[in-house]
Structures are given as C-alpha cells and as structure tokens.
N, CA and C of each residue as an Amber inpcrd file, in Angstrom:
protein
   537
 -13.2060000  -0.5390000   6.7060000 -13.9130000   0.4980000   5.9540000
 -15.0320000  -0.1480000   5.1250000 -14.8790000  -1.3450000   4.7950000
 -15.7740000  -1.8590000   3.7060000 -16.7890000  -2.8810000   4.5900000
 -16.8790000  -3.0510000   5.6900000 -17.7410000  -3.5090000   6.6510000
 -18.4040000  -1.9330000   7.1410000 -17.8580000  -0.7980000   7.3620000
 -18.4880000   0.3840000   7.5640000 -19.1480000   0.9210000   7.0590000
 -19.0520000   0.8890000   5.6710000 -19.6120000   1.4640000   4.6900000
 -20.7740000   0.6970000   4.1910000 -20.3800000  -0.7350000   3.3290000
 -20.9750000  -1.5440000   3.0450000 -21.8830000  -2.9540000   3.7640000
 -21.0680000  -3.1180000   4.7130000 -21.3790000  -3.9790000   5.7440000
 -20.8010000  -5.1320000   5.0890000 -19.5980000  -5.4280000   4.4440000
 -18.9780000  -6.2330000   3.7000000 -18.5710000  -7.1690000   5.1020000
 -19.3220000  -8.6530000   4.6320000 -18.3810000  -9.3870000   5.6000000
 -16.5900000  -9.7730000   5.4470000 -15.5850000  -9.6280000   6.1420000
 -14.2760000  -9.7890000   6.3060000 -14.0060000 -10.5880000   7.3170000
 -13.5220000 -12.0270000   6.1030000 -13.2170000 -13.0750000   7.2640000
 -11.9060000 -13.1610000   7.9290000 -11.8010000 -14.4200000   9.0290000
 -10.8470000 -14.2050000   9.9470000  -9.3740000 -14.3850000   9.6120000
  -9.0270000 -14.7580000   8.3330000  -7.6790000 -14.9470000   7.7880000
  -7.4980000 -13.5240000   7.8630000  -8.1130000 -12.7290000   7.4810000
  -7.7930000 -11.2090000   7.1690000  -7.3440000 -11.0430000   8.0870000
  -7.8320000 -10.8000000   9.3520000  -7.4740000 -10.1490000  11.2170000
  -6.4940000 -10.8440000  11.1770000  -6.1690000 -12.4380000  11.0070000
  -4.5170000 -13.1410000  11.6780000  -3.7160000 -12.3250000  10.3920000
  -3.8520000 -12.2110000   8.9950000  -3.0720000 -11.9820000   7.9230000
  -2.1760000 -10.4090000   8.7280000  -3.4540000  -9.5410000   8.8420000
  -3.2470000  -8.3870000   9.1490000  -2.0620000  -8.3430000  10.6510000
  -2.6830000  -8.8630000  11.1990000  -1.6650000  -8.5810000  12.2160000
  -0.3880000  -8.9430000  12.5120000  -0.2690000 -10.2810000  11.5460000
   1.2420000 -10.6130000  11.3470000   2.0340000  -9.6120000  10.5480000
   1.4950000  -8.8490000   9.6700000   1.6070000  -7.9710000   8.4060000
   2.4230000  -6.8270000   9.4970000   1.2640000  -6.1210000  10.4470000
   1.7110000  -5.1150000  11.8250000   2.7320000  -5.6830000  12.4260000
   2.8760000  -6.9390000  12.7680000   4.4060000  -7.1850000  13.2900000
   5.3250000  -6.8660000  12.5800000   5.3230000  -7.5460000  11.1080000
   6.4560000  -7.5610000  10.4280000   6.8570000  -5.9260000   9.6570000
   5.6170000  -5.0260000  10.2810000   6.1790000  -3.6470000   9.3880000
   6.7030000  -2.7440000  11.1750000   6.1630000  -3.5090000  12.0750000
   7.0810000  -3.3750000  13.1850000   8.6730000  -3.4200000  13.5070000
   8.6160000  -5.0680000  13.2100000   9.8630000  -5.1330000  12.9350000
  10.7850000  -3.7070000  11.6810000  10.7080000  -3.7610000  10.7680000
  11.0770000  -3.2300000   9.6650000  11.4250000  -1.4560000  10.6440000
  10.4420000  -1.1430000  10.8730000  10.3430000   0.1210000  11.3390000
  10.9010000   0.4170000  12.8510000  11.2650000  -0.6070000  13.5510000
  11.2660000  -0.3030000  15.0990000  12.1960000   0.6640000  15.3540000
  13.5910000   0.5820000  14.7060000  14.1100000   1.5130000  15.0020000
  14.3730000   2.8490000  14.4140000  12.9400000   3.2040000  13.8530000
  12.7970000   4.4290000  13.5820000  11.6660000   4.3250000  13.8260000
  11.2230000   4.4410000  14.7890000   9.9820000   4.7910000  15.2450000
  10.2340000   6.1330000  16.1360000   9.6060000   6.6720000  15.7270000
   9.7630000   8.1530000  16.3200000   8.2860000   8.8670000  17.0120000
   7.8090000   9.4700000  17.7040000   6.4300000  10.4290000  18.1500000
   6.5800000  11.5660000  16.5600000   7.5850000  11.7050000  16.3210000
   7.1400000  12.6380000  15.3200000   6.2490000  13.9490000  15.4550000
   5.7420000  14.8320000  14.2550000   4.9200000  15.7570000  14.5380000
   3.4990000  15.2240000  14.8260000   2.4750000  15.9210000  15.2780000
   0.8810000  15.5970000  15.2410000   0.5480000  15.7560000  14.2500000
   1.0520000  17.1440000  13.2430000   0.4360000  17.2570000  12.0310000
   1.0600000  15.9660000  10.8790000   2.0430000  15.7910000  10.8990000
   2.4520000  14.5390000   9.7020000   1.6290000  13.5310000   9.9770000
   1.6960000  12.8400000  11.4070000   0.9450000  11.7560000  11.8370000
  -0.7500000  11.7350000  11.5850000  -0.8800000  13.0820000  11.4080000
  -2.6700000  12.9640000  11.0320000  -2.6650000  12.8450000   9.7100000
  -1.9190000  13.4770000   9.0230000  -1.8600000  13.2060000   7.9030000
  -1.5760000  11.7400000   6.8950000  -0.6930000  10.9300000   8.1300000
  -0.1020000   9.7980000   7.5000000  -1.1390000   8.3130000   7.5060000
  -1.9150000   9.2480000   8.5590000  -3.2510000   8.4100000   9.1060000
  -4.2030000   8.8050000   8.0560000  -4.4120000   9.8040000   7.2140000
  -5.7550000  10.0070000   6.7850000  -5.4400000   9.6410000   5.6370000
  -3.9460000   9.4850000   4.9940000  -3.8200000   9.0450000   3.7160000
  -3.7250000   7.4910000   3.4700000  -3.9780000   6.3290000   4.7060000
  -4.1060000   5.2090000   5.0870000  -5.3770000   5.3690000   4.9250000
  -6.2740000   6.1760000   5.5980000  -7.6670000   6.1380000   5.6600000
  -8.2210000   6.2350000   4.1860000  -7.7720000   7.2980000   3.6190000
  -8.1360000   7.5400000   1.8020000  -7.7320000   6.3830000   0.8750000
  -6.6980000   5.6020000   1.3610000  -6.0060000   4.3070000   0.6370000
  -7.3520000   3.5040000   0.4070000  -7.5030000   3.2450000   1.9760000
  -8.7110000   2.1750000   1.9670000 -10.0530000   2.3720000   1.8480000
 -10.3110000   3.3650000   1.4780000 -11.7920000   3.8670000   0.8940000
 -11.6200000   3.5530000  -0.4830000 -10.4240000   3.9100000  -1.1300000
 -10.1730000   3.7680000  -2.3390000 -10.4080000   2.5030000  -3.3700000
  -9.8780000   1.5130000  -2.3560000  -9.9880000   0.0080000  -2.6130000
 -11.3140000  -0.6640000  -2.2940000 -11.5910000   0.1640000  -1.2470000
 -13.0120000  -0.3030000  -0.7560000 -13.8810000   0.2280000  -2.1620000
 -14.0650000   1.3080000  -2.8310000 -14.6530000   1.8420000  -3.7480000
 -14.7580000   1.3280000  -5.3840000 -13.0760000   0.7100000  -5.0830000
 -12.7620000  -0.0220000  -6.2830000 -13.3030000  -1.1080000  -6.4340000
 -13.0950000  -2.1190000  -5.2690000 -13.9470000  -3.2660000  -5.7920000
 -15.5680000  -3.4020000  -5.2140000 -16.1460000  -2.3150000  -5.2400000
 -17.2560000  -2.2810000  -4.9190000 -17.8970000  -1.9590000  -6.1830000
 -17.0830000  -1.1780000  -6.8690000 -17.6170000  -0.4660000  -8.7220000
 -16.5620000  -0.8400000  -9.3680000 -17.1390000  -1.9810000  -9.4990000
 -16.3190000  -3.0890000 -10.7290000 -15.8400000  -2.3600000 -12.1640000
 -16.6740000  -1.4210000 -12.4720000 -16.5330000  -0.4550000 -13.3450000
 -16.0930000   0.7560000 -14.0620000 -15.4530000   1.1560000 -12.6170000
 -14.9930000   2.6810000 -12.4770000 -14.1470000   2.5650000 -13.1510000
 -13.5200000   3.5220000 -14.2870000 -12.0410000   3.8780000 -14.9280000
 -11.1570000   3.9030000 -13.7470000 -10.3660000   2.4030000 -13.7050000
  -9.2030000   2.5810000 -12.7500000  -7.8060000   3.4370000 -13.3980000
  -7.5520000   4.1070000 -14.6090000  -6.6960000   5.0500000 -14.6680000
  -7.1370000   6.4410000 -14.6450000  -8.2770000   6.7560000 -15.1790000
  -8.7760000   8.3040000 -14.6350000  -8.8700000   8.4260000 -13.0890000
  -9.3080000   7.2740000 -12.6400000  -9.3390000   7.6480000 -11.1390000
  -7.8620000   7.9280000 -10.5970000  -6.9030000   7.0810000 -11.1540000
  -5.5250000   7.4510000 -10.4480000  -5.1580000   8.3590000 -11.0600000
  -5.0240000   9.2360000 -12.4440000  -4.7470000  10.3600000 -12.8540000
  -5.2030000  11.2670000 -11.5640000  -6.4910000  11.3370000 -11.3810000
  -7.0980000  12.2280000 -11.0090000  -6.9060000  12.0660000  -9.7690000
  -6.7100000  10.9410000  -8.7680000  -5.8380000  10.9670000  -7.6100000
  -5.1550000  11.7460000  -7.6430000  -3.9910000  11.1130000  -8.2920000
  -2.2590000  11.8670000  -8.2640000  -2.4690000  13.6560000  -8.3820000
  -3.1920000  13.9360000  -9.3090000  -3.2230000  15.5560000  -9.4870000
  -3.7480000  15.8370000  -8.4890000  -4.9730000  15.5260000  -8.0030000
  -5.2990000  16.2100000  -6.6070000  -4.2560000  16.4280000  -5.6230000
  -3.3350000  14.6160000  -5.1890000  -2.5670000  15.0710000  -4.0640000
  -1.4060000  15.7190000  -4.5720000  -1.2670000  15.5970000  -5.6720000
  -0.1180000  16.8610000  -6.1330000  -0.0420000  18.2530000  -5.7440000
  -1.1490000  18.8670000  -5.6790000  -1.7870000  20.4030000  -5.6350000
  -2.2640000  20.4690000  -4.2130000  -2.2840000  19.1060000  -3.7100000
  -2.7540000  19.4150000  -2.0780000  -1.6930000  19.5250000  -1.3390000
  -0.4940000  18.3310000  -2.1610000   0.9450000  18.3400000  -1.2810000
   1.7780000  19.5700000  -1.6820000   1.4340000  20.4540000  -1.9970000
   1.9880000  21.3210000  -2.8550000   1.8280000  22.8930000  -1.9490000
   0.8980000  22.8130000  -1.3480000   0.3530000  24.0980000  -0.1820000
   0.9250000  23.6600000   1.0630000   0.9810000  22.3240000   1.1360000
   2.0090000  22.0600000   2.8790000   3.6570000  22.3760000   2.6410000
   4.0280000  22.0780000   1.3720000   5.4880000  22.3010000   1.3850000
   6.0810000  23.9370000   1.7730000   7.0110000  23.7720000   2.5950000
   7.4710000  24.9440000   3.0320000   8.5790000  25.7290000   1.8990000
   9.1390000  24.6530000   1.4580000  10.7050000  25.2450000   0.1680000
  10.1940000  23.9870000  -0.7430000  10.5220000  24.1140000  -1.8830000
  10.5800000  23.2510000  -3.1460000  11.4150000  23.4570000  -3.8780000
  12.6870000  22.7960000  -3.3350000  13.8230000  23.0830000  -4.1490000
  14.1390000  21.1690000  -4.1890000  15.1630000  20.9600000  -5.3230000
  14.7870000  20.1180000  -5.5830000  15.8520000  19.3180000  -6.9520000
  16.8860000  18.8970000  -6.8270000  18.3160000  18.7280000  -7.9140000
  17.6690000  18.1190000  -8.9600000  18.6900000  18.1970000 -10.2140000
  17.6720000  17.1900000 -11.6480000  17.4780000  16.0630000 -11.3050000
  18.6350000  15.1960000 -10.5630000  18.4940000  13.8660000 -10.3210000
  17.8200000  13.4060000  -9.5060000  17.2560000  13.9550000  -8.2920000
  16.2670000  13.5130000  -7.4890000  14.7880000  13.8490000  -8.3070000
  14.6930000  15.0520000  -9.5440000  13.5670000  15.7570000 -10.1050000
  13.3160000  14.3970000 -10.8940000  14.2050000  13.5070000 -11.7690000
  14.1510000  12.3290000 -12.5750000  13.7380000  11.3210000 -11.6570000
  13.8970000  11.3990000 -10.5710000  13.4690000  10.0140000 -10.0840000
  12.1200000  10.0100000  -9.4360000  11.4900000  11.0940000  -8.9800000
  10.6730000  11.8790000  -8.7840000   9.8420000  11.1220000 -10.1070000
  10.3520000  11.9990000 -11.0740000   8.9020000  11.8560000 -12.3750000
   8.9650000  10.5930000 -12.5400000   9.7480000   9.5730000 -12.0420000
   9.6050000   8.4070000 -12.7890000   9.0770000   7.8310000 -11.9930000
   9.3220000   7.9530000 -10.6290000   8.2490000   7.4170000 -10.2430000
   6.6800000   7.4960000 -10.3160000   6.4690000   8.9200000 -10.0320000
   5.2750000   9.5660000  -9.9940000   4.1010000   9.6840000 -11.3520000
   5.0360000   9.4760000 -12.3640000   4.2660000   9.5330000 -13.8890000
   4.2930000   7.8120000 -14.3160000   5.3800000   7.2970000 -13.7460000
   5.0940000   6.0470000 -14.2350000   5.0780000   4.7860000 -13.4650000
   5.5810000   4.5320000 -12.1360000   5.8300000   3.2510000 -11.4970000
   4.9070000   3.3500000 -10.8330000   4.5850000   4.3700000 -10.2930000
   3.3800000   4.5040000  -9.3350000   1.9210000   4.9640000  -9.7140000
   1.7120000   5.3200000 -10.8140000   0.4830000   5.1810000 -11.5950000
   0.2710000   3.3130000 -11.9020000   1.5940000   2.9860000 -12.6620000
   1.1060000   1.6350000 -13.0370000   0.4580000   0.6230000 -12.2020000
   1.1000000   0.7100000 -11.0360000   0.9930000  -0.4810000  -9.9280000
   0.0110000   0.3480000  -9.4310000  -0.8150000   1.1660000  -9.2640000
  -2.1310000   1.5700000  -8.5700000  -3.0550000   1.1990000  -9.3770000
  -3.1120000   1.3900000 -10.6110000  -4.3060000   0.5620000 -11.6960000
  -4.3630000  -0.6930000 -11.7240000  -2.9220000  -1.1600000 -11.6780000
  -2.7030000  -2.3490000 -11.1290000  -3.6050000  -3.0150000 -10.1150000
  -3.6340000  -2.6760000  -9.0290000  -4.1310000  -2.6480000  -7.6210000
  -5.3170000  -2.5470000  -7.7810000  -5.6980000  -1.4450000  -8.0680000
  -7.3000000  -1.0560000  -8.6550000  -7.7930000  -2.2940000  -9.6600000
  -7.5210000  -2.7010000 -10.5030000  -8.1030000  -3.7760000 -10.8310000
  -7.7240000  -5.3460000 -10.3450000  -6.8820000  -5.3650000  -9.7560000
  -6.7400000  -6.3740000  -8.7870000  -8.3990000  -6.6980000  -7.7270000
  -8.7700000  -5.1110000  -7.7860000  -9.7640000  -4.8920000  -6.3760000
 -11.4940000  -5.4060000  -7.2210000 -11.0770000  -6.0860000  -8.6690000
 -12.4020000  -6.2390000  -9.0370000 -12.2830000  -8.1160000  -9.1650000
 -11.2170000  -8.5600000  -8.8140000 -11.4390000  -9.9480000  -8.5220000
 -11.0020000 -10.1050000  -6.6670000 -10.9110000  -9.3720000  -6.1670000
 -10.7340000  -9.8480000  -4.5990000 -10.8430000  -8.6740000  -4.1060000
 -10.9730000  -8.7520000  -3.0420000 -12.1500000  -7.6090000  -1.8340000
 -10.9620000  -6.7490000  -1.1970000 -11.4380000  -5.1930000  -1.0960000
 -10.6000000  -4.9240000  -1.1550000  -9.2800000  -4.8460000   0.2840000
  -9.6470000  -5.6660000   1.7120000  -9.0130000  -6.0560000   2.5380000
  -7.7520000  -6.7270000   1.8860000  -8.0690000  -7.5240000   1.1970000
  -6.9430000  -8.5950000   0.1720000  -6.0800000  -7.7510000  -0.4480000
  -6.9650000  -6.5260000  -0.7650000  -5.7850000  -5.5510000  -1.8530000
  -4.5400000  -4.8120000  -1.2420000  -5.4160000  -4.7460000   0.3800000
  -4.8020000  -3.5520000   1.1080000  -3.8750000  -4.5510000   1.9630000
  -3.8030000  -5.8480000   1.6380000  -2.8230000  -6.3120000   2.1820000
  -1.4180000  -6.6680000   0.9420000  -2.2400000  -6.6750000   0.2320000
  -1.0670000  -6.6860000  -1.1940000   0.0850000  -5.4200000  -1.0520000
  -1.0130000  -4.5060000  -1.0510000   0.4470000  -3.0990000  -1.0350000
   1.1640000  -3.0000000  -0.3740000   1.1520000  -3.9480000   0.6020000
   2.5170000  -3.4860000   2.2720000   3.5470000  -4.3960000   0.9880000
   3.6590000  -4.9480000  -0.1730000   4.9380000  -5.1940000  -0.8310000
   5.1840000  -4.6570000  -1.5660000   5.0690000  -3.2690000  -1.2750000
   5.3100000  -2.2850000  -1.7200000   6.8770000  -1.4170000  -0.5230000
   6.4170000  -1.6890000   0.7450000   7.1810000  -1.6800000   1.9920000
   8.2780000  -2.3170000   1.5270000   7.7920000  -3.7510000   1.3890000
   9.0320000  -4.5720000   1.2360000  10.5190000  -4.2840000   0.2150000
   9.5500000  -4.0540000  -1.0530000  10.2130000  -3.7510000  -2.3910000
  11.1970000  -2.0800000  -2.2540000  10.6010000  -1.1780000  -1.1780000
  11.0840000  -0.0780000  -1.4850000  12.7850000   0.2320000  -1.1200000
  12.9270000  -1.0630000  -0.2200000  14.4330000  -0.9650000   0.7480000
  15.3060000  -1.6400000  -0.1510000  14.9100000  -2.4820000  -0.9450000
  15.8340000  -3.3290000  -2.1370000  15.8850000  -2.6230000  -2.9700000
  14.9270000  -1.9670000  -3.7150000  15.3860000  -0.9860000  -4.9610000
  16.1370000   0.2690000  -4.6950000  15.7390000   0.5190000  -3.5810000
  17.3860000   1.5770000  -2.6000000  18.6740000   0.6880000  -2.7860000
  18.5220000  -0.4040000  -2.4880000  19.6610000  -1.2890000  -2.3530000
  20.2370000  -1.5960000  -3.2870000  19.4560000  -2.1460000  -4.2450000
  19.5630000  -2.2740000  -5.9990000  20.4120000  -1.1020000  -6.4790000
  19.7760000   0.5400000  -6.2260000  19.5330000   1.3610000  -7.2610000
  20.8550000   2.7180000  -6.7990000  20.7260000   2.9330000  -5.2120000
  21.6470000   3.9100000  -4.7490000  22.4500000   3.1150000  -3.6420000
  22.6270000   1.3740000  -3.7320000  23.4860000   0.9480000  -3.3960000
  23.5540000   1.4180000  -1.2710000  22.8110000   1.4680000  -0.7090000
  22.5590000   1.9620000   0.6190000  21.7420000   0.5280000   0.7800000
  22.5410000   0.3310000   1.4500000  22.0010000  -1.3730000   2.4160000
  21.3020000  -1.6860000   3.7750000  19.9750000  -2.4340000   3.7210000
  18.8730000  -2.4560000   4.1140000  19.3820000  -2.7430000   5.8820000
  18.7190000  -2.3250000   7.1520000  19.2300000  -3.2930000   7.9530000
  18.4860000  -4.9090000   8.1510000  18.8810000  -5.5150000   9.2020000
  18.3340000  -6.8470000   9.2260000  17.0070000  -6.3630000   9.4330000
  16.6970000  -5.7840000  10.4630000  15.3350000  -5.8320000  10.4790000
  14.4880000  -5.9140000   9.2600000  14.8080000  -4.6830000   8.1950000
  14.0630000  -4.5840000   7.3100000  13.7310000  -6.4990000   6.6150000
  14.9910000  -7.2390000   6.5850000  14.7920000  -8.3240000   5.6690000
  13.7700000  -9.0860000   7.4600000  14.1620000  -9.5940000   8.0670000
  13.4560000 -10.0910000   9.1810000  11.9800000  -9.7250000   8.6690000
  11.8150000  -8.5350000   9.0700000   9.5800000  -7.9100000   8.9800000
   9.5340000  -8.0320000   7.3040000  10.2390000  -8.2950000   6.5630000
  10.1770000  -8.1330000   5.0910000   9.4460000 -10.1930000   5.1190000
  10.3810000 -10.8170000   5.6070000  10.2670000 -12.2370000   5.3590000
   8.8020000 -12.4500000   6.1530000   8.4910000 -11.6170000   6.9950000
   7.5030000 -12.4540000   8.1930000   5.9560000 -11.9450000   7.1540000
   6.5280000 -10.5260000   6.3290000   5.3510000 -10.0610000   5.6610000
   4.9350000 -10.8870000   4.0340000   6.2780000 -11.2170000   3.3010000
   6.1380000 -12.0790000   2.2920000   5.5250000 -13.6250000   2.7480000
   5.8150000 -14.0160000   3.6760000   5.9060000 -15.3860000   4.4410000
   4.1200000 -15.4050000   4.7010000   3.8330000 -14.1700000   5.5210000
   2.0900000 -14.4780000   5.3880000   1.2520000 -14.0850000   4.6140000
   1.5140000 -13.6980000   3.5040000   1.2340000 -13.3920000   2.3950000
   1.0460000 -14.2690000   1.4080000   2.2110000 -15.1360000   1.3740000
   1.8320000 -16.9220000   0.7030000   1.1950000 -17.1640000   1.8460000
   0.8040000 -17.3710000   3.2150000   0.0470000 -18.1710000   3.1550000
  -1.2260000 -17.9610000   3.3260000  -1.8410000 -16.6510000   3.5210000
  -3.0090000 -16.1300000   3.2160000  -3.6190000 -16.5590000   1.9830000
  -3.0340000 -16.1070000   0.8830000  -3.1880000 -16.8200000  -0.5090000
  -3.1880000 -18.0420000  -0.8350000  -2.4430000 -19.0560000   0.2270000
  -2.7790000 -20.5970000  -0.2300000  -4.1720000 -20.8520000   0.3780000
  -4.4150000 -20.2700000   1.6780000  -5.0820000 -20.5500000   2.4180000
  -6.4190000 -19.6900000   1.6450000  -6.8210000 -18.4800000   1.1340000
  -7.7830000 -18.4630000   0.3420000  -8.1580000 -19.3000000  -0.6540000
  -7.1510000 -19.4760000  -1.8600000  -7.0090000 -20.5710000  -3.1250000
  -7.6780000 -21.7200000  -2.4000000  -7.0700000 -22.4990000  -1.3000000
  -7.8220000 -23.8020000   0.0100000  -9.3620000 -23.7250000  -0.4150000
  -9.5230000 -22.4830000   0.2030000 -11.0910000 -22.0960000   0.7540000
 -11.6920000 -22.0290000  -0.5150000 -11.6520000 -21.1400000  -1.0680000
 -12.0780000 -20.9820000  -2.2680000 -12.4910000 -21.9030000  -3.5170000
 -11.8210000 -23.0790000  -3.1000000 -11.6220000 -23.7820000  -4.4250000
 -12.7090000 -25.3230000  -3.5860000 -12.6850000 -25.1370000  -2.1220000
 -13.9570000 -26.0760000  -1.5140000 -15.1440000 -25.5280000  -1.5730000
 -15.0600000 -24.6850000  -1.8050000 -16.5840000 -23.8060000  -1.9400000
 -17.6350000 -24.2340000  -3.4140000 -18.6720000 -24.5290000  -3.2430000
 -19.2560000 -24.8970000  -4.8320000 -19.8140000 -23.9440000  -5.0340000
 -19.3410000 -24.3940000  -6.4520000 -19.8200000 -23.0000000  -7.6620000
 -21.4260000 -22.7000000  -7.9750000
C-alpha cells in the first residue's frame, strides 16, 4: 500500500519476513481454515486493507493525533459493525470483556502501533501486529483456561522466531548505514 500510494521503497527482508509470518499464521490456522461466507471474507479482506492504509498514513504524517484517530476509528467501526449484526444479545460477562477490551487494551496498543509507525515504516508495523495473533491464544489460555493446539505454539514460534530476526537484521543494516 505504501509503495502504491507513495511509491515508498520496501526492502527485501520485508517479502522473506512476510512470508515466513504467512506460513506461520498458516500453520496456526490450518485447521480451521474454512471457504466460509463471500460476504465475511470481503469484509475480512477490506479490514486488512483499511489496517494498512492506516499505518501507511501513520507513518507518513508523523503528526497526526494517534488517539483521536483511534477514537474515531473505533466509533466508526462500532456503528458500521452495528448495521451487519443480525441479534445483539449479549451476557454481562462477555459485555465486561467486550468493554475492556474495546475501551481499553485495544485502543492502547493501536496508539501504540500508531506511534511505533513514526520511527519505522509502516510494513515493519504491519508485521508487528500478527503478535497480536500470537498473544490472543495464551490470554484464552491464561484467562478462560481453554488450551491452545500445537499448531497454534508451532506458527506462533516460526512468527516470534522471524520477528527477532527481522529486527536484528534491520538494527545490522541500520546501524552500517552512515549518518
């Protein structure tokens, strides 16, 4: 997106980073991989697509209020996800975990992210959030005690695993480069 838009060059650690990243959320996912509906799947695609405009936008405007922008994210897809739902019913205890996420874990770590995207480009960012993938099957595991299968730890290790070394291997590059 940020070579589309901008014509941002994206070097080749990114393409090997990335595609080990696609194996290992392969792995994680294989056996639930499903055809699913057309309509979820366009949807699951365009909110990948909106991710990375996002980041692309972020570290392109070093400047932008990275928490009004995610306020103002979240309310939009609130009110957008809000016309596809068919029933909205919904217990206190799933309603609590709900707001806590939504008002607070997941606002934080997107500003987070968002300013992450004003010291590294935002390909780098959009490879940061797949540990977000990783993290979500352990805090199930942690939290409602429902245990991960192997796969998940297998594509979990192959995705943490190139992740250090993308990052050593930038820090490498980066640090031969003169100032």
């Amino acid at each position: 997106i940020g070579y589309v838009i901008y014509k941002e060059k994206v070097n080749k650690n990114i393409f090997y980073a990335s595609f080990f990243m696609f194996v290992g959320l392969f792995i994680i996912f294989n056996d639930k991989l499903e055809i699913g509906s057309v309509k979820g799947n366009i949807f699951a695609l365009l909110c990948t697509l909106l991710f990375s405009v996002s980041f692309v936008l972020l570290s392109k405007y070093k400047d932008m209020n990275r928490v009004v922008l995610t306020a103002f994210s979240g309310a939009i897809l609130s009110i957008i996800a809000y016309f596809f739902c068919d029933e909205l019913v919904i217990d206190f205890k799933t309603l609590m975990i709900v707001m806590i996420m939504g008002l607070l874990i997941s606002p934080i770590s997107r500003v987070l992210l968002g300013n992450g995207a004003k010291y590294i480009n935002a390909s780098e960012v959009s490879l940061l959030m797949l540990i977000e993938t990783i993290m979500a099957p352990i805090w199930v595991w942690i939290f409602l005690d429902e245990v991960p299968s192997s796969y998940t730890f297998i594509g979990g290790s192959i995705i943490v695993i190139t992740l250090i070394i993308n990052s050593l291997y930038t820090l490498k590059r980066e640090n031969k480069l003169p100032n």
